[in-house]
C-alpha positions in Angstrom: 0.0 0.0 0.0 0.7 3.7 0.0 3.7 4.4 1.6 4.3 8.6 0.9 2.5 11.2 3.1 1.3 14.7 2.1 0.2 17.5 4.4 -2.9 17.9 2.4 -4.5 17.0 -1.3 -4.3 20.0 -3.9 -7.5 20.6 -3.8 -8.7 21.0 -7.5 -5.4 18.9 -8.9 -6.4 18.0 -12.7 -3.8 16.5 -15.4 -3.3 13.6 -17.7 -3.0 10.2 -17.1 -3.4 6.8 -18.6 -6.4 4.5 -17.3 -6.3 0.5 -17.8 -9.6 -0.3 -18.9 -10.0 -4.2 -19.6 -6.5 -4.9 -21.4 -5.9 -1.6 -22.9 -4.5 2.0 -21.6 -6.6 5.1 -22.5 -5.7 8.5 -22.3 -7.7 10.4 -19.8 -8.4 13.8 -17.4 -8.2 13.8 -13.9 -10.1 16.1 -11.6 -9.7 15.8 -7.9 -13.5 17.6 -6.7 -13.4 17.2 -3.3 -13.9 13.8 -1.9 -14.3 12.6 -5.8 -12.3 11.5 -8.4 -13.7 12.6 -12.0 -12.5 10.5 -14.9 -13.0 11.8 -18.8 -11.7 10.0 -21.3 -10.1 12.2 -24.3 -11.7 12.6 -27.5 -9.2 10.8 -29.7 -10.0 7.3 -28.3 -8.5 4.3 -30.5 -11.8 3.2 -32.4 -10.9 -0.1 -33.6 -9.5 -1.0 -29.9 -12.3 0.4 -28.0 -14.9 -1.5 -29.9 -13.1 -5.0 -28.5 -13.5 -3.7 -24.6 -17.3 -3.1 -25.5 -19.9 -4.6 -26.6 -20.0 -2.0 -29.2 -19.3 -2.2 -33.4 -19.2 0.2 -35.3 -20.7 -0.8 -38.9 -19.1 0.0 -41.7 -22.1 -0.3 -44.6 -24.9 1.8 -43.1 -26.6 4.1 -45.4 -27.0 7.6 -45.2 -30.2 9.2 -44.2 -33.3 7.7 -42.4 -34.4 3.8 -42.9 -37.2 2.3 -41.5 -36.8 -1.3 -39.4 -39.4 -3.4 -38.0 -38.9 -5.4 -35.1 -41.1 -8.5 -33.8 -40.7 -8.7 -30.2 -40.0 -12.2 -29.1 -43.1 -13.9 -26.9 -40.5 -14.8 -24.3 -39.7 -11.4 -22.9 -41.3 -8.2 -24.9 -38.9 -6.2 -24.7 -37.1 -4.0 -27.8 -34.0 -5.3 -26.2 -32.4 -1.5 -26.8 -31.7 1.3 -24.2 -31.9 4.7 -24.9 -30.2 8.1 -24.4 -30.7 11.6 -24.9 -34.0 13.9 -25.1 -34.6 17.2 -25.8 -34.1 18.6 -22.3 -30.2 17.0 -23.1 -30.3 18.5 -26.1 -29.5 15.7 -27.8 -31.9 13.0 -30.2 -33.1 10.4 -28.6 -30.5 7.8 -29.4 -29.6 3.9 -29.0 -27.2 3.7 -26.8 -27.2 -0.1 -26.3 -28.4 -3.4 -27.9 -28.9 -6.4 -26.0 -27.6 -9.2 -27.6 -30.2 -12.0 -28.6 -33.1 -10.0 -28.3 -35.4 -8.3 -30.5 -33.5 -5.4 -32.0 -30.4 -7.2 -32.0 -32.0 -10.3 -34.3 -33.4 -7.5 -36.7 -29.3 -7.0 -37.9 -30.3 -3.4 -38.8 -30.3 -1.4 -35.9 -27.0 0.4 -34.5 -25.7 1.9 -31.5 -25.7 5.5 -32.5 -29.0 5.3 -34.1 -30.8 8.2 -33.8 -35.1 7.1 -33.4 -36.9 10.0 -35.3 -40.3 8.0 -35.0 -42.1 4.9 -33.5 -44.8 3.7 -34.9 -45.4 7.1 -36.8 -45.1 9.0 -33.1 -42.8 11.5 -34.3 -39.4 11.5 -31.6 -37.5 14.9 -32.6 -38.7 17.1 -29.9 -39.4 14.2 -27.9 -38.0 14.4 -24.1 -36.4 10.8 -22.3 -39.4 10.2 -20.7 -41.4 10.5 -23.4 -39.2 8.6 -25.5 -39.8 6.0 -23.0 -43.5 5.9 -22.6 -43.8 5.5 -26.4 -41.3 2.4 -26.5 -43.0 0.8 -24.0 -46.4 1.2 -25.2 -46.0 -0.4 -28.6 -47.2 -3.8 -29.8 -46.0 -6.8 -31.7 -44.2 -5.0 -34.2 -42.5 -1.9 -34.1 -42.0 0.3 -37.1 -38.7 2.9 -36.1 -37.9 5.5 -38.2 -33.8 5.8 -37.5 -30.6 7.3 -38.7 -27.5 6.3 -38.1 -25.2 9.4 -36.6 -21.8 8.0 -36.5 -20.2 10.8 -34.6 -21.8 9.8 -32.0 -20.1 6.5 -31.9 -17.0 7.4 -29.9 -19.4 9.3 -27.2 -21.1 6.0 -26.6 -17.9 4.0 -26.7 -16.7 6.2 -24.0 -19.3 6.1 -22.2 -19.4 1.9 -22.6 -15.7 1.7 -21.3 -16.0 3.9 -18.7 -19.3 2.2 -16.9 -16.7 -0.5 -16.3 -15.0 1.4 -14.3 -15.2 2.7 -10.5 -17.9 2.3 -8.0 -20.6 3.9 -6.7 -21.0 5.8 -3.3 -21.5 3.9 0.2 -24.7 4.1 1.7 -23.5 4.9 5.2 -23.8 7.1 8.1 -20.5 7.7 8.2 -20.4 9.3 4.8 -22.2 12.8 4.6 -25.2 13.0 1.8 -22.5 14.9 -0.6 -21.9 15.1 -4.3 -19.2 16.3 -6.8 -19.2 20.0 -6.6 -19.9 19.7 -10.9 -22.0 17.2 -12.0 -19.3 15.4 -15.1 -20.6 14.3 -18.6 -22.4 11.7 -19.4 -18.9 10.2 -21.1 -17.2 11.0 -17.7 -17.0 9.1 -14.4 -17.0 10.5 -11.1 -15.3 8.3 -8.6 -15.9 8.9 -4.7 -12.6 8.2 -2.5 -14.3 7.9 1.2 -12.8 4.9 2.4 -10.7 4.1 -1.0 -7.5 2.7 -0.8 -4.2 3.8 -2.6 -1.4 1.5 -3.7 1.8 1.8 -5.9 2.3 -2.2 -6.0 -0.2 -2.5 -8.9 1.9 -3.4 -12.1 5.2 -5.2 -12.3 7.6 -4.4 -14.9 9.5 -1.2 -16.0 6.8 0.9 -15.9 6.2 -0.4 -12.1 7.0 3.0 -11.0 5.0 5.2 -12.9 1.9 3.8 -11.8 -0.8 3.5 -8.6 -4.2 1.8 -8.4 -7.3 3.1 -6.6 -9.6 0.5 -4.7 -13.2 0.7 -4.0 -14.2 0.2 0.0 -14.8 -3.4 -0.1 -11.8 -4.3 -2.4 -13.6 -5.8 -5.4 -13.0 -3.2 -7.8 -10.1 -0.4 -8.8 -9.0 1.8 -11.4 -5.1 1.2 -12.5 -3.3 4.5 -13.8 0.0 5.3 -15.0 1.5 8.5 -15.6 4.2 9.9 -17.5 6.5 9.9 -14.7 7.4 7.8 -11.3 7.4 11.7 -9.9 3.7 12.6 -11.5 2.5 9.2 -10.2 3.7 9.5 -6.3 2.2 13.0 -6.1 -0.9 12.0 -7.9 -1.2 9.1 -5.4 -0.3 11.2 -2.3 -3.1 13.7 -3.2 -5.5 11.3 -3.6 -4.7 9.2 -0.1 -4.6 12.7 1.4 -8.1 13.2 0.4 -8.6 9.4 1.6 -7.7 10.9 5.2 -10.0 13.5 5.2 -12.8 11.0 4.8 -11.4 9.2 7.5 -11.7 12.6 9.8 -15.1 13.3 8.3 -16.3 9.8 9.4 -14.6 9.9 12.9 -16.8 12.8 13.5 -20.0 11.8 12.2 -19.3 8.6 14.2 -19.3 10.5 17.2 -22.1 12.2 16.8 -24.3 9.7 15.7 -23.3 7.1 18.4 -22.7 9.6 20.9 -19.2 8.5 22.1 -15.3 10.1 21.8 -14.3 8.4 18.5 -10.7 9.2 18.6 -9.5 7.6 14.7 -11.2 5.3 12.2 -8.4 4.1 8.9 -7.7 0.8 7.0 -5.1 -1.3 8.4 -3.8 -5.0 7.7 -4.4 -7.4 10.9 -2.9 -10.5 11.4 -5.0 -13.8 11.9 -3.9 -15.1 15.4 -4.0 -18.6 16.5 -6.7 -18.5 19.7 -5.0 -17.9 23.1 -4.7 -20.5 25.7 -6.7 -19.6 28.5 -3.9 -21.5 30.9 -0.9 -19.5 29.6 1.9 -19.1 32.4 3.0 -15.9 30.4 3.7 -13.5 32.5 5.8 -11.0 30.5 4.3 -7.6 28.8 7.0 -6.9 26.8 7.5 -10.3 24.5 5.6 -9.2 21.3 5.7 -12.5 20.3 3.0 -13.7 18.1 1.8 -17.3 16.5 -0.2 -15.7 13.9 -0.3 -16.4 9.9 -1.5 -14.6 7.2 -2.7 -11.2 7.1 -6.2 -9.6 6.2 -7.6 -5.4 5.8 -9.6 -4.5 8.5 -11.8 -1.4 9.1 -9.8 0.3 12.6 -11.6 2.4 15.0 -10.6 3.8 18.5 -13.4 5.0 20.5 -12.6 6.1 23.8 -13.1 3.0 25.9 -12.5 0.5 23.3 -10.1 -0.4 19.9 -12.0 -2.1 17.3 -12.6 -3.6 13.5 -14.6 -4.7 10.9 -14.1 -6.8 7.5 -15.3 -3.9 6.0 -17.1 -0.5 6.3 -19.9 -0.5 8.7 -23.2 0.4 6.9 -25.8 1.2 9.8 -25.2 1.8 13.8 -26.2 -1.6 14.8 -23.3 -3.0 12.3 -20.7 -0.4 14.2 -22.0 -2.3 17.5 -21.1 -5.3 16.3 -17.4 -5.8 15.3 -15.1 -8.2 14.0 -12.9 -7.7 17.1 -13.3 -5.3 20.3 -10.7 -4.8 22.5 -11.4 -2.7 25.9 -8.9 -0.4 26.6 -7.8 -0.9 29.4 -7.3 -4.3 29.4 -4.6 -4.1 26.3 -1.1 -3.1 26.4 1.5 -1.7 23.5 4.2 -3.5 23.4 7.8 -3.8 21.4 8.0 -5.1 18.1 10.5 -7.7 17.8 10.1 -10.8 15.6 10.4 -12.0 12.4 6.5 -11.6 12.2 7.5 -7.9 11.2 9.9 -8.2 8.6 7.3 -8.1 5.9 5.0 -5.3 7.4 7.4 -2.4 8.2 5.3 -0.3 9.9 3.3 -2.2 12.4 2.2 -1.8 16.1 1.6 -5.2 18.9 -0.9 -5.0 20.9 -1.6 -7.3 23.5 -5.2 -8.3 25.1 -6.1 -9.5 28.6 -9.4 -11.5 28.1 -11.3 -13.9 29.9 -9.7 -16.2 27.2 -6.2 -15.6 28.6 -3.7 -13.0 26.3 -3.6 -12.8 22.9 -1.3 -11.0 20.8 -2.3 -8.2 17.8 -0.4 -6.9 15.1 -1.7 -4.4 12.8 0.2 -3.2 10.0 -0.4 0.4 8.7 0.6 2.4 5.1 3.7 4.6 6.6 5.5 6.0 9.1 3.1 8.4 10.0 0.2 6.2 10.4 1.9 4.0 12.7 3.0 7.0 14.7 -0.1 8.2 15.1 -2.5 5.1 15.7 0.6 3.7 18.7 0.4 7.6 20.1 -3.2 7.5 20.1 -3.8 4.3 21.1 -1.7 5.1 24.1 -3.1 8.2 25.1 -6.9 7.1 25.0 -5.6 3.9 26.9 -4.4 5.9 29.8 -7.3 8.6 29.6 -9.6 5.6 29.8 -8.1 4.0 33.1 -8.7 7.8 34.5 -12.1 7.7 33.4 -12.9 4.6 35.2 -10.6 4.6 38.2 -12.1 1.7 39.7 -12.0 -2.3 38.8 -14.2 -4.2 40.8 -14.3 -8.4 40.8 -15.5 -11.3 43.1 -12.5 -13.3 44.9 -11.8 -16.1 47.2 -9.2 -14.7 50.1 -8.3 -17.6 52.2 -11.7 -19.8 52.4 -13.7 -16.7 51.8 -16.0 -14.9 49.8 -14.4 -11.7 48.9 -14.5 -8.5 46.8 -11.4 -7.2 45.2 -11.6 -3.7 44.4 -8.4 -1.8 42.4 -9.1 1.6 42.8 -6.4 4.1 40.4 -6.1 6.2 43.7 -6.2 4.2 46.8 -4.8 0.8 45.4 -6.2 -2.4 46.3 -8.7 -2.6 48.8 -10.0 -6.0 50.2 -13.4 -6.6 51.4 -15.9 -9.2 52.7 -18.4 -10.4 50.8 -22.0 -9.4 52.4 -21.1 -7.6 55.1 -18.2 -5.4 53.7 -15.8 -5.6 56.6 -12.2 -4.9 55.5 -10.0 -7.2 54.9 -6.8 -5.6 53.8 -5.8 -2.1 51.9 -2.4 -1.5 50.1 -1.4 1.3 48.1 0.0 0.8 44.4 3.1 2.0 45.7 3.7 -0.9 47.9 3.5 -3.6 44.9 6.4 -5.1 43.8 5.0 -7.8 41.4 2.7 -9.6 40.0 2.2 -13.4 38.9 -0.9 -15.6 37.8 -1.2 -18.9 36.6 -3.3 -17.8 33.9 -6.1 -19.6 35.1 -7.7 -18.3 38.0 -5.1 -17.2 40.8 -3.7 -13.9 41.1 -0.6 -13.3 43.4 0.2 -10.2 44.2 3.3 -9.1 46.2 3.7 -6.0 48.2 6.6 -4.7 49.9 5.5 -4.9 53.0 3.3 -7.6 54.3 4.5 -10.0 51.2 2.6 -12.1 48.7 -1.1 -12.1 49.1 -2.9 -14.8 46.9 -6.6 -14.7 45.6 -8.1 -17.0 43.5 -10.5 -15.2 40.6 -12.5 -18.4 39.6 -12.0 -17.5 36.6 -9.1 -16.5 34.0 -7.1 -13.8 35.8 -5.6 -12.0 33.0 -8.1 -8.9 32.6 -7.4 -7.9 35.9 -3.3 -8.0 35.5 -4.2 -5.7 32.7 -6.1 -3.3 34.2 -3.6 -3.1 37.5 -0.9 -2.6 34.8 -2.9 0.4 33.1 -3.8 1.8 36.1 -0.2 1.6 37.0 0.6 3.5 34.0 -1.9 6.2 34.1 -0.6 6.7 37.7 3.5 6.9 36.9 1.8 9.4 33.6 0.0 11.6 36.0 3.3 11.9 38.0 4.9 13.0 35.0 3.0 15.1 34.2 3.0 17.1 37.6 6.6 17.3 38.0 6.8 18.5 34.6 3.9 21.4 35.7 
């Protein structure tokens, strides 16, 4: 993927590039519009080459002037079997701009793309509108008597036109995408491609001409427009502006997120996640700093950091209720940044591990970002809203067994832990965070903690005791932060 940052797209950026369209490269002009990308191909398209990445032929034996062809509909469908463009509000005849093949129009052998109708059935068509145009097709019988003439400089318009509705995407249909078009509405032989949630990549074509070229993907990866430019220098800045307007509806969405779901959204941007084998819930691990991972292969995620919680989807969530519910979630404070060190990151320069406390036991993260900058930024903010989060809750409350007896374990960020009886809520024991030393589990359900002071105490969860060595350690961090921070004041 893209690895080249810019501060911010050149906002109105238009040249020339080439587009790959089926096996062919076509000269084109590109218009960044704000969150679009607006293709138009040039006039002097290659006629003969076009016509074999259509469904288009241009015939060679047509005669001038009008000519009248009846067509029997077929019993099976109906249908003329042609679409139409054009209308007098266009300014433009009404004209066939498509012939499907094995039905009605097409079996006559007579009618062309670029035919312009004059009549139907006698209905004269010349200062017909579309919708006019339409309501007489439909309304005919059997057979169909059209007056037509063939306009062949129309051809290349419609060939144009042809090539270029293989190419791009539409617009999501989500709340995180504001109800925005192109700023110009482009011709009917133009394409305007939005970018929200695109993705940009110079590892499209191998070769010599490698360098000169970048590929734009659609949100859910199943389509893309290749281009190549005249130079590797044209092509990185082309591809920089357009991933700089790819962050911007990244921002965009992180604040429509918010508002709509009501929650700090910190950051939402692709990412490339690697598939973890499932933790063993009686892991003896007791080290934060390993970054070792088992994992395999990689896959693109969705990533977004709310401010209790890092998540991700297989894709771009649509509604709300798909937001709330995740590929993974990952609370907070229960996860941990730690070194990268491995050969698991030899292939993925810029990468962050993350490690998880769950009920599971730990498991172990690593997401791969686009550049330098992106992995700067997620680790930073991942860390920030990590410790902002253990200030936000201060407390961690869970059910133990002290010695024989019901208990409840409370780590408060400020006091440390306190020790109570179950039911009647007669202390048991209190010691500040300053007095731990260390901490050990067996990584199924007993916790050991050892203070300075009055030594080891041991407590057994009943259950995996992993969160709670996560949050201790992330309220221990907040803690040694806030200290920090006031000595620095």
């Amino acid at each position: 993927m893209l690895q080249s940052d810019v501060l911010g797209p050149t906002q109105g950026k238009m040249g020339n590039l080439d587009l790959l369209i089926k096996s062919h490269w076509y000269k084109c002009s590109v218009l960044l519009d704000g969150h679009f990308l607006n293709i138009t191909l040039d006039d002097d398209i290659d006629i003969i080459t076009s016509q074999g990445d259509t469904d288009i032929s241009v015939p060679s034996d047509v005669p001038t002037g009008r000519r009248e062809v009846v067509v029997s509909k077929s019993h099976e469908n109906g249908g003329l079997g042609i679409s139409i463009k054009g209308g007098v509000e266009n300014k433009m005849p009404i004209l066939i701009s498509k012939i499907f093949p094995g039905m009605a129009a097409d079996l006559t052998g007579r009618l062309h793309v670029g035919d312009a109708i004059i009549s139907v059935d006698g209905v004269d068509l010349r200062d017909a509108t579309h919708d006019d145009a339409v309501r007489v097709l439909k309304n005919t019988g059997p057979q169909v008597k059209l007056e037509v003439r063939y306009l062949k400089e129309v051809t290349p318009y419609f060939l144009k036109a042809t090539l270029l509705a293989s190419v791009g995407w539409d617009g999501l249909e989500t709340f995180l995408i504001p109800d925005k078009r192109p700023a110009t509405s482009p011709r009917a032989d133009s394409r305007s491609i939005p970018l929200h949630f695109s993705i940009v990549s110079r590892q499209c074509v191998s070769g010599e001409e490698s360098d000169k070229c970048f590929e734009v993907f659609s949100p859910d990866q199943k389509q893309s427009c290749v281009f190549r430019a005249e130079t590797p220098a044209i092509a990185a800045d082309w591809a920089a502006n357009i991933a700089a307007v790819v962050r911007e509806t990244f921002s965009e969405a992180t604040l429509l997120a918010g508002k709509s779901l009501g929650c700090g959204v910190g950051r939402i941007g692709w990412g490339r996640v690697q598939q973890q084998d499932p933790p063993t819930s009686a892991s003896s691990d007791s080290s934060f700093d390993s970054g070792t991972s088992s994992g395999g292969g990689w896959s693109q995620v969705l990533l977004g950091l709310t401010d209790s919680h890092l998540i991700w989807w297989e894709g771009v969530p649509l509604t709300e209720q798909q937001w709330s519910a995740p590929l993974r979630c990952l609370r907070l404070i229960q996860t941990r940044l730690v070194n990268q060190r491995g050969t698991v990151f030899q292939s993925e320069q810029f990468s962050i591990c993350i490690r998880h406390g769950g009920d599971e036991g730990v498991s172990c993260h690593v997401i791969a970002l686009d550049s330098k900058s992106d992995q700067a930024a997620w680790a930073n903010r991942i860390v920030a809203s990590t410790l902002a989060a253990a200030r936000r809750v201060k407390k961690w409350v869970t059910a133990v067994n002290y010695k024989g007896k019901s208990c409840e374990l409370c780590v408060d960020s400020e006091e440390g832990f306190i020790l109570r009886e179950a039911g009647s809520g007669k202390g048991v024991f209190t010691r500040p965070f300053s007095e731990l030393e260390s901490s050990n589990d067996d990584g199924a359900r007993l916790l050991w903690l050892q203070f300075r002071q009055s030594g080891e105490e041991e407590l057994d969860l009943g259950k995996n005791p992993k969160p709670l060595v996560f949050v201790i350690h992330t309220f221990l961090s907040a803690k040694i932060q806030q200290l920090t921070d006031s000595s620095r004041g």
